[in-house]
N, C-alpha and C positions, 0 to 999 in steps of 0.2 A: 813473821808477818803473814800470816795466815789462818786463818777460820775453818769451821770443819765443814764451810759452804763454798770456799775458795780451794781448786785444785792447781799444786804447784807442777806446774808444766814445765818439759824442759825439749829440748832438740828431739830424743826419742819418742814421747810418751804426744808430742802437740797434734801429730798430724790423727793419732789415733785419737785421740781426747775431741779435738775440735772441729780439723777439713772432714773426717771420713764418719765422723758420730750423727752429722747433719741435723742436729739443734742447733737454736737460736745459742749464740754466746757473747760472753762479753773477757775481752783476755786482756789485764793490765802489766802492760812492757817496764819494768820500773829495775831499780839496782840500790841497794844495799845504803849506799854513800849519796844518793840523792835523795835531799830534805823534801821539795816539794811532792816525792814519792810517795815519803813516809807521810806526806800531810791528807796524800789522797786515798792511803792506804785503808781507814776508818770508811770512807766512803763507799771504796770498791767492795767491803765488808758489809754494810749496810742495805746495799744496793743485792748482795749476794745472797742475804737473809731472807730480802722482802721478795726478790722474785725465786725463792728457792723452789725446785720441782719444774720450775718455765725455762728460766736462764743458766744455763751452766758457765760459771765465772771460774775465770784460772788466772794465773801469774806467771809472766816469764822473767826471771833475774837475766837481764840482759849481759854481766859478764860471764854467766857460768854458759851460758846458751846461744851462742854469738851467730850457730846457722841462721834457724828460726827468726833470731832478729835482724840478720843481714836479708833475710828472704822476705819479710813486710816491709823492707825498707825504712828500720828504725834509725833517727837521726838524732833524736832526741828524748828523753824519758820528764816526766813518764808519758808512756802513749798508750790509750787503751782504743783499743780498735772492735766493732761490733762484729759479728760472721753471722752470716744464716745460711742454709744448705753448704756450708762449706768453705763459703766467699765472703771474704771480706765485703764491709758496705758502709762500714760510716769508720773514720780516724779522728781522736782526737788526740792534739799534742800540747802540753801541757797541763797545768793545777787546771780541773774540771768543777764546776757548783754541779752537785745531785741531782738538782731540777734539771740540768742538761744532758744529764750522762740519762735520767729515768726517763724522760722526753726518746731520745734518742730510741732506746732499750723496747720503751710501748711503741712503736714504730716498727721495729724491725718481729716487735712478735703480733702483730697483724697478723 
């Protein structure tokens, strides 16, 4: 489930990848066995394309990585959450339309 514009993040590798890298990012929370994941997975890939060089996009498998996603207070997959300098700034939970994950995304790289 990944592109060579989406990096697969895990418990180790998130904090150095995303809080301490300080680009704009965009990280989707998602798991293996859940369908509407895999539905947003083509998006989060599209999305990863069109702003590659601006947006660093990554993946967390929520069972393999249970810190990381007990620490954003994940409840529900998929969830993709925006970061800028480091901080979390916009959550979204559930199947996302493009036009609202891009909306979001041209926002936070103001």
């Amino acid at each position: 489930m990944s592109s060579k514009n989406v990096l697969e993040l895990t418990d180790d590798t998130f904090e150095d990848e995303i809080l301490q890298d300080g680009v704009a990012a965009l990280v989707d929370f998602w798991a293996e066995w859940c369908m509407p994941c895999r539905m947003l997975a083509p998006t989060v890939e599209e999305i990863a394309a069109e702003y590659a060089g601006k947006l660093k996009v990554g993946k967390v498998d929520t069972d393999a990585n249970r810190s990381i996603s007990m620490k954003f207070g994940i409840s529900a997959i998929p969830t993709i959450i925006l970061f800028k300098d480091g901080q979390a700034v916009k959550k979204f939970v559930g199947l996302q339309q493009k036009k609202d994950l891009k909306a979001a995304v041209d926002q936070v790289l103001v």
